[in-house]
C-alpha positions in Angstrom: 53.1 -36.2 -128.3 49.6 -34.4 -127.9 48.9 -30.7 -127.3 46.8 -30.1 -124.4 44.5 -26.8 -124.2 46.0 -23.9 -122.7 42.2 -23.7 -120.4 42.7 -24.0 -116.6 40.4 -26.3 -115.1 38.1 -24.7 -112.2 36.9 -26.7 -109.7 33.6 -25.0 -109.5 32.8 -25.8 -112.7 29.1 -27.1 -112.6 26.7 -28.2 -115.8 24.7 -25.1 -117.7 21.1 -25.7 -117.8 21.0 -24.0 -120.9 23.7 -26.7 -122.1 26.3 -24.4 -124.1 29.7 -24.6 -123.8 32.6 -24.0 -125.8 35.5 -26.5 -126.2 39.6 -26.1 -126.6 40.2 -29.2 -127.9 43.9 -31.6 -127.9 46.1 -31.3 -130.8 47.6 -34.8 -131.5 51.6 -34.5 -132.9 51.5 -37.8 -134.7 54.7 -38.2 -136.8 52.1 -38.6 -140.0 50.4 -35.6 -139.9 51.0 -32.1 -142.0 53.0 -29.3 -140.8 50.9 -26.9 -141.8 47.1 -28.2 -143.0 45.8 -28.3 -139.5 47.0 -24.6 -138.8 45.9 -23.0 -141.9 42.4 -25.2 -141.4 42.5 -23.3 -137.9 43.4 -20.2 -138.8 46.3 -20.7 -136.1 49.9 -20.4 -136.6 52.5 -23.2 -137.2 55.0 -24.3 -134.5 56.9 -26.7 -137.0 56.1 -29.8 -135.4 53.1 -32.6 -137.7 49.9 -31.7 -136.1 47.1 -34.9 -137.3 45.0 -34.5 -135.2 42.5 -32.1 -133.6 40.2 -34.1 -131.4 36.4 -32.5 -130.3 34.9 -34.4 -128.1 35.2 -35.9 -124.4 37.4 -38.8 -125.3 38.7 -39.8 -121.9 42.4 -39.9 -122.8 42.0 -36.5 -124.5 38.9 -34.7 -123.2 38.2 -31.3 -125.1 37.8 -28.5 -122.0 34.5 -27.4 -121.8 34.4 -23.9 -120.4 30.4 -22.8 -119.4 28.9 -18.6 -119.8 31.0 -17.5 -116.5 34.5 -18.8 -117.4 34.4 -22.1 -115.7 36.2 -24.7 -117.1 36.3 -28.1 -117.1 37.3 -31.9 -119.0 34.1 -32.6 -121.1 34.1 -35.8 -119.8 34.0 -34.9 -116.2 31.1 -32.7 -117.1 29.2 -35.2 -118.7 29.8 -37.5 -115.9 28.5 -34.3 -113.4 25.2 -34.4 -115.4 23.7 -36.8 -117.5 20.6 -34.8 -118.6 23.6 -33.2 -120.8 23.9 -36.2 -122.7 20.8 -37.5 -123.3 17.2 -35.3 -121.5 15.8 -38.8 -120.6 15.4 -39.4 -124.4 15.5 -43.0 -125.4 18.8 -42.9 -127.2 19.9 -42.4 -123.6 23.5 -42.9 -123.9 26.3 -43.5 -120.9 29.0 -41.1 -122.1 29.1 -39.5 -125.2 29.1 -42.6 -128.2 30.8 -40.3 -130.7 33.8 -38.4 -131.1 35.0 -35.7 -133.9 38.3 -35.1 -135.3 39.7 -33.1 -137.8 42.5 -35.3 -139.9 45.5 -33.8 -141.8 47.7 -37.0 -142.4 51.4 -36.1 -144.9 52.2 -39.7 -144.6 50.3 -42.7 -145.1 48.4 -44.0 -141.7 48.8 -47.7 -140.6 46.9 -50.7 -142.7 44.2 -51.1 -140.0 40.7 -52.7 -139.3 38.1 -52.0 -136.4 36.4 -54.9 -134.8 33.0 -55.2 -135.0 30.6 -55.2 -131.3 30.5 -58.8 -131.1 34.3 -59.7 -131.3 35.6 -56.5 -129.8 33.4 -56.9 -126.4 34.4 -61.0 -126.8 38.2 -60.3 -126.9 38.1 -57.6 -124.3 36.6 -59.7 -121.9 39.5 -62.0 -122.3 42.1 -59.1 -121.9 43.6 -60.2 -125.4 46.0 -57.3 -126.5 45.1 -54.7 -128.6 41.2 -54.3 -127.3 41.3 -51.5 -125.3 37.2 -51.6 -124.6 34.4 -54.0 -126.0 33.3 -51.3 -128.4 33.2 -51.3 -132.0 34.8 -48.7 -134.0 32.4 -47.6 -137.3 33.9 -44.4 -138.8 33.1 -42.0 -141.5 35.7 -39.5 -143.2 34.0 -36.5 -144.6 37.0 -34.4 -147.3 37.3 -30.6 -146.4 40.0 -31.0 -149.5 40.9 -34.2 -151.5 41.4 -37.0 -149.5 43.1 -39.9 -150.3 42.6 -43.7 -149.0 42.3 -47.3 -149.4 39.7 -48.9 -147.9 37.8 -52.7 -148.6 38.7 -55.3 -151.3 38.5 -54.9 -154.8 37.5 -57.9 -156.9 40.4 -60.7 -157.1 40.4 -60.8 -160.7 41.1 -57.1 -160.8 43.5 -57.3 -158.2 45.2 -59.9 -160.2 45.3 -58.3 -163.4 47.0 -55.2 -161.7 49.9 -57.5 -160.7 50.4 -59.4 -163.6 50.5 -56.4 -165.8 53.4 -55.1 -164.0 55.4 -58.7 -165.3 57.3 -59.4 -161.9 57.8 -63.1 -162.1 58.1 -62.9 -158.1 54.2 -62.2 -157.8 53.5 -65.3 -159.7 52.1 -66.8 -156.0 50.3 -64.1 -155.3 48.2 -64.0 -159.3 47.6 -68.1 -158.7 45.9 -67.5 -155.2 44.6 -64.2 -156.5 42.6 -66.5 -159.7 41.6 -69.4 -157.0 39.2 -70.2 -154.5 38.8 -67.3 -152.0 41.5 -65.4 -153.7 41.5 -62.4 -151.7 42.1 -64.2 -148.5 44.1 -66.2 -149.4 46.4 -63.7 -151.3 46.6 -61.6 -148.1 47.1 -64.3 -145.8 50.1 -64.9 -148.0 51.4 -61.6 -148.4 51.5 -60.4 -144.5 53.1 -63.5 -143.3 56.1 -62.9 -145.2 59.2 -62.2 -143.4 60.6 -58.9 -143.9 63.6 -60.2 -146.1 60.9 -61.5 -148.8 58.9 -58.2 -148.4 61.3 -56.0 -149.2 63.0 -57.7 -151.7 59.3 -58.0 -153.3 58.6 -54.6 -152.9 61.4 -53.3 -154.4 60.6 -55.4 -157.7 57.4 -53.7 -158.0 58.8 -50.5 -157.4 60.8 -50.8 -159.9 57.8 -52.5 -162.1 55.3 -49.7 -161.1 57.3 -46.3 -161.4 56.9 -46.2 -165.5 53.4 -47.5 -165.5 50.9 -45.0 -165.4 48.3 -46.9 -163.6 46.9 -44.9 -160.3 47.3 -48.0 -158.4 50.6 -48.4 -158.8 51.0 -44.9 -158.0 49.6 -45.6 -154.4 51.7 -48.1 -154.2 55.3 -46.6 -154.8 54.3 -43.8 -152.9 53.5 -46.1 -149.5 56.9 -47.8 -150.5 58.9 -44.4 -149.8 57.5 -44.5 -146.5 57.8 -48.2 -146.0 60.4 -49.9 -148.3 59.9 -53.7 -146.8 56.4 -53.8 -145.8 54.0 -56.2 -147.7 51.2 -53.7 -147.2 52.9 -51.9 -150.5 51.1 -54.4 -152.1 48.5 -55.4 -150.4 47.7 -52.1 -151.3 46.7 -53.5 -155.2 44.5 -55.7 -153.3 42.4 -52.9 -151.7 39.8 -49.8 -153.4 41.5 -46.8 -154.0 39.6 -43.7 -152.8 40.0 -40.2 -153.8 36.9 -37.9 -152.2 36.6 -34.5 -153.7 35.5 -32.2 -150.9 32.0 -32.4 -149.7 31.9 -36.2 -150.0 31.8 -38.8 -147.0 32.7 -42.2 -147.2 31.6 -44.7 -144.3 34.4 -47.4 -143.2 32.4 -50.4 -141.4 33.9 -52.4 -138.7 36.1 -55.5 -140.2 37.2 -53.3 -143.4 41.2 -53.2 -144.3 41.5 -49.4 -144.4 44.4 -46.7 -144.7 44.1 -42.9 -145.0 47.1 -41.5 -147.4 47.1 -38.1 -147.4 44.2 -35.1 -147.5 42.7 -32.9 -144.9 38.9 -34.4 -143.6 36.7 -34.2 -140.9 36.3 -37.9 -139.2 33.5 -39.2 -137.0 33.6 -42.2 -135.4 32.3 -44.7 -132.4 34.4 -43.8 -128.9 36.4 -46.6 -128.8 40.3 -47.2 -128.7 40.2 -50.8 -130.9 42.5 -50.8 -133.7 44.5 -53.8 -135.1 47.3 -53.1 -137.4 49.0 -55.1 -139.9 51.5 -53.0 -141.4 52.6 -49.6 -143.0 53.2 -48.4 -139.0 56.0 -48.5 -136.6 53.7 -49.6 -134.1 52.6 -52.7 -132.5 50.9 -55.1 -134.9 48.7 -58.0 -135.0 48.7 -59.9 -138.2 47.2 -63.3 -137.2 44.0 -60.7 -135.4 43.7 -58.7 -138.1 43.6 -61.2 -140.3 41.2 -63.1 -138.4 38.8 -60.3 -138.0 38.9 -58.9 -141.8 36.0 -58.6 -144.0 37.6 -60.0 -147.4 33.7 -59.7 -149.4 34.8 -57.5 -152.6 32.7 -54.5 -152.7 32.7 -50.8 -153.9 33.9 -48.0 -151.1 30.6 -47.2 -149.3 30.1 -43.3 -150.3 27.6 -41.4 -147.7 24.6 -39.6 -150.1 23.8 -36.9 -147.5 20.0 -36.1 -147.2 18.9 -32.2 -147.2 18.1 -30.6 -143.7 17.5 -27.3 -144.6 18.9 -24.7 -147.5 22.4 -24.7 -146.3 22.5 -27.9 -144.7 23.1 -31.5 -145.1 23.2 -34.7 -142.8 25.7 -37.5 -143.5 24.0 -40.4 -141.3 25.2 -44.0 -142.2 23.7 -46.8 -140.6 24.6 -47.1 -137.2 23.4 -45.6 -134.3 26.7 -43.8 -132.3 26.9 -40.7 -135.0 25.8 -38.7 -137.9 27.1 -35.4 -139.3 25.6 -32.1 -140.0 27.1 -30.0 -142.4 26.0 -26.2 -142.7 27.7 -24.5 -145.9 26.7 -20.8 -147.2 28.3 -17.9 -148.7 26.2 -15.3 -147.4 24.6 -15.5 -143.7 22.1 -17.8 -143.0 19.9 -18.8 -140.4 18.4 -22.1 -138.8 17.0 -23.9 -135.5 18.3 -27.5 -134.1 15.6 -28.5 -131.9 16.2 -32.8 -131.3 17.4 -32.4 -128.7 20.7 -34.4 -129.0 23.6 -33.6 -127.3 26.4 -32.1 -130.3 29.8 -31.1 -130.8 30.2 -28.2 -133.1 33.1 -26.8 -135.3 33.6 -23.5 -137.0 35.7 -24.7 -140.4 35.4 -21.4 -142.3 33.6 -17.8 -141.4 31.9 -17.6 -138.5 28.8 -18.7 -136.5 27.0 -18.0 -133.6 24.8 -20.9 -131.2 21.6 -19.3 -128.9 20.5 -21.0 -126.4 17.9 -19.0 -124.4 19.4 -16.0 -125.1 22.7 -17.0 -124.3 25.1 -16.9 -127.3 28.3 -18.4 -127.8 29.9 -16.8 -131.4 32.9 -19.2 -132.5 35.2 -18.1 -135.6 37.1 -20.1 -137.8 38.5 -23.2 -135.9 36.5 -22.3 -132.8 34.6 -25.4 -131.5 31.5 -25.8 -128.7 29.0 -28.2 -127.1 25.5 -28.4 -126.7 23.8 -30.3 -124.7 20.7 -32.5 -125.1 18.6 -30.5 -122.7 19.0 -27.2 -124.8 14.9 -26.8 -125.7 16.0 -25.1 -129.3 19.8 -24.1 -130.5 19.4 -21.1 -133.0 22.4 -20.5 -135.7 23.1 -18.0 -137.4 26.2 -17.0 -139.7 27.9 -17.9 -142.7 31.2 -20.5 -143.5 31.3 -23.8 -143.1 30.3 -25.6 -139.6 30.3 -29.3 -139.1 28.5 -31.1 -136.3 28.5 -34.7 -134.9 25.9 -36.1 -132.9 24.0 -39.2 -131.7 22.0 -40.9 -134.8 19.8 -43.5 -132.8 
């Protein structure tokens, strides 16, 4: 269920040459997300129902409404569509529709085990209408933590993985430990453990429940905790298999197409590449994919991939992995501060704490605390002014 703006859409709604708009953006009610994080992120009050989501961007199947100086609103989408110089000035990182999109993530309850397909395969398998590719677009994503934000994301080495499930001394996993300690252990060891039925899941997962509860080990932790959620799915412990993430707030950490990932719990702001292309392989109630997922995954051990963010100013930092669809500012400051955007790259904007205000050409839009706006690429020079905490995504190349 999603919660649309409360904006009416006027059909007169034409493009601002100075480019500045601001946005009411969707709520999404996914059954995972908090009651109350979102809403006290927002400064707005609770209904009672999960709110995951807030989406800031002009995703087609949940545009944020762009409303311009003179009250005229309309789907950011549509207004992109109305006039391209907002989404690109005839700069080379001309883009079609906006590459990016911006969401604010509160997820209670684990998120499905999931992985992105890279350009190549995603445009290959849409072509050839396979389920599950909704566009031939890769999916790269970063999760920056507004509070401590849990996940799992990429393989750990197999002989750690293995070591984690022999110490717990469940004779059952003795399959698992042999591929674990052979050749291509990590592949081999997942390939195994999601093409189990769901008798010999759950009756595996409730031995290393039982195993893990005592044992101190953070790890096993993770993994009793995504067992009360999901008491028979083998993604409990494929979970061991996979690097355990806790970012502190302030920290980003990149998830590259191909990479096994689930977020557990926290409150972040996410960019990622518009694109609708996710294969799932467990710890969800909806559709999954196990032979694709399989197929597409990365299973190369390697360390999370944390985002070092490069100074852009006094109060602000840029979190810019290496692709081209997005980067993200990050402004943070007790007391007011000032400073000028001048790239010329079309951005979407959101007020996390305090307040702030955006001048184009002497126009001003002032957003508060979980306020959010646009500007576009053909604004010569956006001044800002104010003090919180404002994030922004935008085109990198």
């Amino acid at each position: 269920m999603t919660t649309t703006p409360a904006v009416a859409e006027s059909p007169g709604a034409t493009a601002d040459p100075r480019g500045l708009y601001r946005l009411s953006c969707p709520i999404k009610n996914y059954d995972w997300g908090s009651v109350d994080a979102l809403p006290r992120l927002l400064g707005r009050p609770a209904d009672g129902r999960p709110q995951a989501e807030m989406w800031v961007g002009a995703h087609p199947s949940a545009p944020s409404i762009a409303t311009d100086q003179r009250g005229r609103a309309v789907p950011l989408d549509r207004l992109l569509e109305s006039d391209p110089v907002l989404l690109h000035d005839g700069h080379p990182w001309a883009w079609s529709r906006l590459p990016f999109l911006l969401k604010v993530l509160a997820p209670e309850r684990p998120l499905s085990l999931q992985v992105h397909p890279d350009s190549a395969r995603a445009a290959a398998r849409f072509a050839e209408q396979r389920p599950g590719y909704q566009d031939p677009w890769h999916k790269p994503e970063m999760i920056y933590a507004l509070e401590p934000f849990e996940a799992l994301c990429g393989f750990t080495r197999a002989d750690r993985a293995a070591d984690l499930l022999d110490c717990l001394g469940v004779p059952a996993l003795a399959g698992i430990i042999d591929r674990l300690t052979g050749r291509d252990g990590i592949r081999q060891a997942t390939h195994r453990l999601l093409s189990m039925d769901s008798q010999q899941a759950g009756d595996l997962v409730a031995a290393v429940v039982r195993a893990a509860r005592s044992r101190p080990e953070p790890a096993y932790a993770t993994a009793v905790h995504l067992a009360g959620f999901h008491p028979t799915d083998p993604g409990v412990i494929v979970s061991m298999l996979l690097n355990r993430v806790t970012l502190a707030p302030g920290e980003a950490m990149f998830v590259p197409p191909n990479t096994v990932h689930t977020y557990i719990r926290g409150v972040g702001i996410e960019v990622m590449a518009t694109s609708d292309n996710v294969l799932r392989a467990g710890l969800t109630g909806k559709r999954i994919d196990v032979a694709e997922l399989l197929d597409t995954t990365d299973y190369s051990p390697a360390p999370p991939r944390l985002v070092a963010p490069r100074a852009a100013g006094r109060h602000e930092q840029v979190f810019a992995p290496q692709v081209d669809e997005f980067r993200l500012s990050v402004i943070r400051c007790e007391s007011r501060t000032e400073c000028s955007w001048d790239d010329r790259r079309p951005r979407t904007v959101l007020c996390v704490s305090g307040a702030f205000s955006l001048t184009v050409d002497g126009v001003t839009v002032a957003l508060a605390q979980g306020e959010a706006g646009f500007v576009g690429a053909g604004a010569r020079a956006v001044h800002v002014a104010g003090a919180g905490t404002l994030v922004g995504a935008m085109p990198a190349g």
